[in-house]
N, C-alpha and C positions, 0 to 999 in steps of 0.2 A: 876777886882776882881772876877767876876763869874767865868774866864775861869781857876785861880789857883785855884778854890772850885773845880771845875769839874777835875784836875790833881789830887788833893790827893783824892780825890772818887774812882776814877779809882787805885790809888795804894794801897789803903788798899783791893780793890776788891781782885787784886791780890796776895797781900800780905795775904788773908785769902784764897784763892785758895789754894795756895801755901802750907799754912800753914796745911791745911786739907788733901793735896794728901801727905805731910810729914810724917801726924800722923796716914796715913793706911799704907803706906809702913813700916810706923816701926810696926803696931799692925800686916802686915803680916809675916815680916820681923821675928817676935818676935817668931810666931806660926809657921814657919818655921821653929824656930830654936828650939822653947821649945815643939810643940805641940807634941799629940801621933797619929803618924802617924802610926803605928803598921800594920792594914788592909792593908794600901797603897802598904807598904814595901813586906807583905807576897805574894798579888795579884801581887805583879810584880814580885817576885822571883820565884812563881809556872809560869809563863807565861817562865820564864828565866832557866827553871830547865826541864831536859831531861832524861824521862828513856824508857827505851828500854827493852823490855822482850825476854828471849837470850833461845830460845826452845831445850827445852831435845832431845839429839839422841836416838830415840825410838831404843830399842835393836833388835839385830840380830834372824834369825830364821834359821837354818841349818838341813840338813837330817844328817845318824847316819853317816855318813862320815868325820862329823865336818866340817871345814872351807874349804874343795874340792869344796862343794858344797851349798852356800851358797842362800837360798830359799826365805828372803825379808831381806831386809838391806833398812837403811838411809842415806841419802844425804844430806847435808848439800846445801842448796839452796837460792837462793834469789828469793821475789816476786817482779817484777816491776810496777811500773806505772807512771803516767804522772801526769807533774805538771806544766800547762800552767802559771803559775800567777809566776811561776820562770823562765820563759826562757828568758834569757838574751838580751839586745837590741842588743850588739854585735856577735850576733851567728847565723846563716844561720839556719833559722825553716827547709827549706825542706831540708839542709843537716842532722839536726839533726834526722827529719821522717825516712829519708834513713836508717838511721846506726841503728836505730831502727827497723824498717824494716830488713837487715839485718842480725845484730846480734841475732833477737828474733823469728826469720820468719814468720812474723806475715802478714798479709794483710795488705797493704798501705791504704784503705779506714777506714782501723780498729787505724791504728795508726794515722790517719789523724782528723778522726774524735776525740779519746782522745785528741789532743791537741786544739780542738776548742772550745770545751766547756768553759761556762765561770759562773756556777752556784755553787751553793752551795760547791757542792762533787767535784770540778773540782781540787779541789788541792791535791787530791788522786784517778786518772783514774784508776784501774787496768786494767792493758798490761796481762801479765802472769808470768810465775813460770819458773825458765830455773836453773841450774846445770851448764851450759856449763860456763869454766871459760872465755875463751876467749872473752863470752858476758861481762864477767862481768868487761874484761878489757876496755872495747870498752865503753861501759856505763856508766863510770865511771870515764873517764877522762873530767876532770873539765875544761881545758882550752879551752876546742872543745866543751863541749856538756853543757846544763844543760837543767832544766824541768822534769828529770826523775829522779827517785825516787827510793827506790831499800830497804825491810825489809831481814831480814832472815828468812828464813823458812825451815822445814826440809821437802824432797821428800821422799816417801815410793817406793818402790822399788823392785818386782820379778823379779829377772835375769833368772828364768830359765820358767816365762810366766804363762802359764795354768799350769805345773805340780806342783799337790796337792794341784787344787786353791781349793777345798772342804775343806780338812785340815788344811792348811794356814789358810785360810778366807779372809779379806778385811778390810781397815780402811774405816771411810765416812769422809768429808769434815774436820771434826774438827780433824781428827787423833786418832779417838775412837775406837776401832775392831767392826765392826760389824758379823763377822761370823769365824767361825774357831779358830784355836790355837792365833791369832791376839784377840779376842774376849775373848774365856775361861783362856787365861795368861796376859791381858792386863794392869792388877796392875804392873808384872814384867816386861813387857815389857817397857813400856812410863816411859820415863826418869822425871828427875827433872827441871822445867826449872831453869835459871840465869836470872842477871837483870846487865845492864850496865846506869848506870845513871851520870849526871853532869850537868855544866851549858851551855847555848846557849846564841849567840850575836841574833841580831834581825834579822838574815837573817836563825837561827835555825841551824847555827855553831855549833858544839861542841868547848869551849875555853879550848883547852888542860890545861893550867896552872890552872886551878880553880879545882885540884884536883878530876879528874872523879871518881866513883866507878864502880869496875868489882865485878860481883858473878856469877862464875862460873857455868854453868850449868852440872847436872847429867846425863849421858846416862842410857838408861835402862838397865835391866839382857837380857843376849841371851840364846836361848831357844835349843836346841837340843834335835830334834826326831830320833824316834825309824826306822820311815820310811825310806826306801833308793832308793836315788833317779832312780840309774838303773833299780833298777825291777818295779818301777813305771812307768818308760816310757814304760817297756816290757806289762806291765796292760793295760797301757793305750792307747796302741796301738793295743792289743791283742781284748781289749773292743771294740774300733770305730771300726775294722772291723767285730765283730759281730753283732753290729747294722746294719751296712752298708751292712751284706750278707740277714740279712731278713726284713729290713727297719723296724725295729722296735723303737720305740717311744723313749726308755731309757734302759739304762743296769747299773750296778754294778758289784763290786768286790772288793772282799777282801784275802791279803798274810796276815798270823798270823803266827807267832812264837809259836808251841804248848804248848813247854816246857814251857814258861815265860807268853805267852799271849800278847807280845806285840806284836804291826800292824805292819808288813814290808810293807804294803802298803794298799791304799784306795781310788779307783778311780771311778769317774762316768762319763758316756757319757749322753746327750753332758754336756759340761766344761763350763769355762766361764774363762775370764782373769780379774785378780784382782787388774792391774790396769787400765782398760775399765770397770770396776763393771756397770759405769751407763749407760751403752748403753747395758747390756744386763739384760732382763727379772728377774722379783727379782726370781722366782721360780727357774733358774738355782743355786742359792747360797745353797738351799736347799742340804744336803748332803744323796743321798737317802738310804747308807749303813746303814746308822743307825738312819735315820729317817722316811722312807714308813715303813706301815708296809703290809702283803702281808701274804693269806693264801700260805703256801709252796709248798703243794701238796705232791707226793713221798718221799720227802728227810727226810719228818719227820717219816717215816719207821723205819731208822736207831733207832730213840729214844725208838718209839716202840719195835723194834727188842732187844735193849739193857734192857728195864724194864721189858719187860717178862723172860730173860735170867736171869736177876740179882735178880728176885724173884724166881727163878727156876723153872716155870712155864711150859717152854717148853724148846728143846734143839732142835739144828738144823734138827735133825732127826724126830722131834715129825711128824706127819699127821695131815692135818687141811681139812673139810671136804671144799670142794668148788663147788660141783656138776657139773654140765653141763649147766649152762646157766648163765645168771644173778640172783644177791644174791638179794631177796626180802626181805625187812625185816619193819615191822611197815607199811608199805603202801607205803616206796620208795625201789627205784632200785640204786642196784652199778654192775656196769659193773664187769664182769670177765675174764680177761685176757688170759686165759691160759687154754691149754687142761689138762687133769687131766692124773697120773702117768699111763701108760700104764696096767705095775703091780697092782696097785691100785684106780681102775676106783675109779672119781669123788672125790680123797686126793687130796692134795699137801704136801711137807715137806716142814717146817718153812726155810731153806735153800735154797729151790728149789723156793718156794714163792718170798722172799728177791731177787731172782738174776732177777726173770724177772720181778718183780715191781707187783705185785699180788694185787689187792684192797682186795678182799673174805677173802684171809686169815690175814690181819694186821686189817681188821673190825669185823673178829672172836675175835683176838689174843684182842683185845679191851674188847668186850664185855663178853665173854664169861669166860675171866681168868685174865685180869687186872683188870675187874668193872671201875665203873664211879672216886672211891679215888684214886684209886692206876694212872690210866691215870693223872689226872691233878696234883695229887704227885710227880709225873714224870716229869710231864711238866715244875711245876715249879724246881724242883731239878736241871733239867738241863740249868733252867736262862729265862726261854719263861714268861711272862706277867710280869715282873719287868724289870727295868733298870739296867745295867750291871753296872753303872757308869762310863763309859770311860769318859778321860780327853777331851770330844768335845762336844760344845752344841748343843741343836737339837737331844738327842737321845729319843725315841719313849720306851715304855713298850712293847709296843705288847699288843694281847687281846686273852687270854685265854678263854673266854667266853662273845660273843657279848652285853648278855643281862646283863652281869652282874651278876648272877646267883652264887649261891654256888653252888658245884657238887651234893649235894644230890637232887638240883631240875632238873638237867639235864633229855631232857627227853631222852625214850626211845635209841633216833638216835644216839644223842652227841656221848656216846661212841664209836660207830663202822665207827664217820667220824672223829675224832681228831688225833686216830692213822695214819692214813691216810694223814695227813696234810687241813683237809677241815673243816671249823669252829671253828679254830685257827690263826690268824693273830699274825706273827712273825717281827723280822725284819733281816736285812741281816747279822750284827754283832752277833744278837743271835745264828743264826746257826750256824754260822762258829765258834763260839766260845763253843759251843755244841757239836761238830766235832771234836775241836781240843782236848774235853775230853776224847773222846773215843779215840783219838788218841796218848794223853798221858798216860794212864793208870786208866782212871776215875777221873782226877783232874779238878774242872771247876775253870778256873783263871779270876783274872778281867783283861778284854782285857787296852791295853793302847797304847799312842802316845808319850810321852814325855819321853825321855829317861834323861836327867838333864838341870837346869836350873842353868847359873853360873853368879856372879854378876859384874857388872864391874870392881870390883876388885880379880876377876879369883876365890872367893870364890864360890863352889857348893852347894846354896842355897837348893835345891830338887832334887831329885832322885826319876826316878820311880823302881818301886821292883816288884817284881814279887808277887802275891799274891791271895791265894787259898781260891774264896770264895764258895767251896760247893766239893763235893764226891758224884756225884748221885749214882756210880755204882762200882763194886770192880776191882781191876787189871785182873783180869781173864776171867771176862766178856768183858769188854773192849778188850783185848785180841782175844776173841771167836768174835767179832763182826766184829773187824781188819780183819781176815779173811775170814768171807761172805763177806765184803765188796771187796774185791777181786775178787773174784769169779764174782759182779758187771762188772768189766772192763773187764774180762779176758775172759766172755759167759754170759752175760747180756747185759742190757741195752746202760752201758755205755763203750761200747769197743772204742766210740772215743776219751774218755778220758786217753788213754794210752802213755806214756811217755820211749819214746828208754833207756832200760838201766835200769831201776829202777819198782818195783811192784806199782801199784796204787792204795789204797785204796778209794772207791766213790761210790755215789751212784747220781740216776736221780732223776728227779722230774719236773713234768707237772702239774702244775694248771691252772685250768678255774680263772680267773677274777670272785668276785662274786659282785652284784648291789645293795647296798641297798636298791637306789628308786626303784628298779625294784623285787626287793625278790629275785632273780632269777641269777643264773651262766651263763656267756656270753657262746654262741656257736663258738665266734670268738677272743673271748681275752683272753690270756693264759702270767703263766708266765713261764719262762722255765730256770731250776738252774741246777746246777750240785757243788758239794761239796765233796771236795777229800785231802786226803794227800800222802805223799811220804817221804820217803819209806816206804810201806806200814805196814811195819814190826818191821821198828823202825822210827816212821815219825819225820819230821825236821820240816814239815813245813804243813799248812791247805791252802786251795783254796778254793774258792766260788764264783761263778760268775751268775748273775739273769738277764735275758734279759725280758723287758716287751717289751709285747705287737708286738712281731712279726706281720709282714702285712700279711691278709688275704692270701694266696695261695701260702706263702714260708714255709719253717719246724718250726714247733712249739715245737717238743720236747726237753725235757731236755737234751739229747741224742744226739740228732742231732744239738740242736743250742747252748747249754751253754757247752758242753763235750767239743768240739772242742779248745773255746776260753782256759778251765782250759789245755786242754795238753799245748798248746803255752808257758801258763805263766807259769805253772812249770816246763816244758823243761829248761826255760832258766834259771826262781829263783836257779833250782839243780844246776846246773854246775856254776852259778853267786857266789851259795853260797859252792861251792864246796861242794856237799853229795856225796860221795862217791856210786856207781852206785851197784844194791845188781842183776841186771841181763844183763847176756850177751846184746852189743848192736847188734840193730835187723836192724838196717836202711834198709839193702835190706826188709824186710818185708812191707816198705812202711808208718811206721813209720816218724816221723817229728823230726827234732833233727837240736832246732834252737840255735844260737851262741850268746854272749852277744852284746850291741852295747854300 
């Protein structure tokens, strides 16, 4: 009797067991099937959903050649990396290092090491950046390889290296411009990106059938300068060797287009290549044409020479008295250059002054008959202590007056050192673009670089124009000034500035370095310019070339070390850009008459 009590105990045990694990299964059963699963459903869908951002072809940058020579383009690329937590049980690790190795030419202990890792990041090592297709066939076949991983990106790209890495500029990491026409047009340049999205299996598949979405990515606008790229190589080779004959620190130059104003060219030594940006010194990025500024020295004569003219002041003929020694005046000394008229002991004529670089008479021609308004009226008329506005960043004002100063507090000196180029800090584009006034007929233009910008659907977004921001002086003057400046090359200063074939209009110019911490003008650092056009009569084109800082016991003058480089570059710009030659050629004279490359 006991042991059939103890059988049905034990079955209703189980039969309420039972009865219990029934009535969860259906309350989960239930909730499974009525509850709101909503978060569940979205958290595993975003885990199962893949987008991909599909990067804009940053636009083309070209010289005024168009697509002959094209100056930084994109590349369509991929980034690699490793992905150890995916390599396959069936796949050879060190056959796959190899081909990695390789296809990427990477170091073995580089790619060895990414697939060891086993931490956080280890399921995106980055390898590198490569273009080559044939990596990307090799890395990319699935049956041989896996572990590695592979984005799209786009490569930036100078095909033609250093030339106009100043100009150009440089992207940084994120593909932002940091310097140059990369920099100042970089809204129109960086495209739009696309996006490629869909769903993934759990091995991070794309499942083609679940409908992917593509969006298209935008390329940028490409850019087309004014600059060309021949006669920049002729610059910029014309440059390092003037550095390279008086081992000097830094040089500049500038080809303008008078008539238009626009830059055929703008180079600095030394360069830098844009893209090695990060291995070289940031101060090479610096563009110093238009960004040092620099008292001139002689060359700002010309300006001088053309304000007194154009107020009628003096005429090449006038007599300016210069004595016999050095010019004392307020308590300093200026040197005087030049013995006085045989005819008329202790004159010069404003003519005869201008040809051999005279201090006495352009610190007269200041003080005595411009005054302190009419000089800095001048100064700025002709564009010196404002910004020209050219299409490049980094351009400098210049300093028309150190302290800041209105001209009527100027003291005594100011005016008899500004005509002169000394207590004026210019920059290299001001001059030359000053230059190319008097060499159009008194028109000062705003200089520029970008010739048009066209969009990738071949619309021409921007154009640059030619565009006249000032008149310092009249056609006539201008004119009168064309030819002393002649006279310069021809029994002056700058005779090494002449060009077989064609008149040279130029003039020199030698500055001391001056120190602020020091108050004082170096005895050993000089900048040495020379600034010219051709033909001199009816010029096509402007030159300007500034060498800093020649080495202690090589030639320091404008004359001697910047003359030389401007004949080079204009020899070849004339006949590059076909001007027509206005004099017999002289070669046997010993003249230079170099040929395009």
């Amino acid at each position: 009797m006991q042991a059939d009590s103890n059988g049905v105990w034990r079955v209703w045990v189980v039969g309420a067991l039972l009865s219990i694990a029934l009535v969860g299964l259906s309350v989960r059963l239930s909730f499974l099937h009525w509850g709101n699963h909503s978060p569940l459903k979205e958290a595993t869908m975003k885990k199962r959903q893949h987008r991909q951002t599909l990067p804009g072809m940053r636009g083309r940058i070209y010289d005024c050649n168009g697509d002959r020579f094209p100056m930084a383009v994109s590349l369509p690329a991929k980034r690699f990396f490793a992905d150890p937590l995916d390599l396959k049980p069936e796949h050879d690790r060190n056959l796959i290092i190899d081909t990695v190795v390789d296809a990427l030419s990477l170091p073995r202990k580089e790619v060895e090491s990414a697939f060891e890792q086993t931490g956080p990041g280890s399921r995106n090592v980055k390898l590198c950046v490569s273009y080559d297709n044939d990596a990307f066939a090799l890395l990319e076949d699935k049956k041989n390889i896996s572990g590695i991983g592979s984005d799209p990106v786009i490569v930036r790209s100078y095909p033609q290296r250093r030339r106009m890495a100043h100009v150009i500029g440089l992207l940084d990491g994120d593909g932002n411009g940091q310097a140059g026409v990369e920099f100042q047009y970089n809204e129109h340049l960086k495209g739009a990106p696309g996006e490629a999205s869909g769903e993934v299996d759990a091995r991070r598949r794309v499942i083609g059938y679940r409908t992917p979405k593509y969006t298209p990515p935008i390329r940028g606008s490409d850019i087309y300068l004014t600059l060309d790229n021949n006669i920049q190589y002729e610059v910029e080779e014309a440059l390092r060797e003037a550095v390279e004959n008086v081992q000097a620190v830094a040089a500049w130059a500038i080809v303008q287009d008078v008539k238009t104003g626009a830059i055929l060219a703008m180079a600095n030594c030394p360069d830098f290549d844009p893209e090695q940006y990060h291995i070289a010194f940031r101060e090479l990025w610096a563009n110093h044409a238009i960004w040092t500024m620099y008292e001139p020295g002689s060359v700002m004569k010309t300006i001088t020479l053309a304000a007194a003219l154009n107020e009628r002041l003096v005429t090449p003929n006038t007599l300016i008295s210069v004595g016999f020694g050095p010019f004392i005046y307020c308590g300093t000394s200026l040197a005087n250059n030049a013995p006085s008229i045989p005819s008329t002991p202790g004159f010069l004529s404003v003519a005869h002054g201008f040809r051999i670089s005279n201090n006495v008479v352009f610190a007269k021609i200041g003080m005595e008959l411009l005054k302190p308004q009419l000089v800095e009226g001048y100064m700025r008329g002709f564009g010196f202590g404002n910004k020209l506005d050219i299409d490049l960043p980094g351009e400098a004002k210049g300093l028309i007056d150190a302290a800041k100063r209105p001209w009527q507090k100027w003291d005594k000196v100011k005016p008899t050192r500004v005509p002169i180029g000394q207590g004026i800090s210019v920059t290299g584009l001001q001059m030359i673009n000053a230059y190319s006034a008097i060499a159009n007929g008194g028109k000062l233009m705003r200089p520029y670089v970008v010739d048009k910008i066209v969009s990738p659907t071949g619309e021409v977004v921007y154009r640059g124009e030619p565009c006249v921001i000032g008149k310092p002086v009249r056609p006539e003057v201008a004119q009168m000034v064309r030819e002393l400046m002649i006279d310069v090359t021809e029994d002056g200063t700058g005779k090494k500035a002449r060009v077989a074939g064609y008149t040279v209009a130029g003039k020199t110019g030698t500055a001391q370095r001056y120190s602020p911490e020091k108050r004082a003008y170096s005895t050993t650092e000089y900048y040495a310019s020379f600034v010219g056009f051709i033909p001199a009569r009816d010029p096509v084109f402007s030159v300007l070339v500034t060498v800093d800082r020649p080495a202690p016991g090589f030639a320091r003058t404008g004359g001697a070390v910047a003359a030389p480089a401007f004949s080079k570059i204009a020899a070849v710009a004339a006949r590059y850009l076909q001007v027509p030659p206005d004099l017999p050629n002289e070669n046997d004279d010993g003249w230079v008459s170099l040929g395009v490359r």
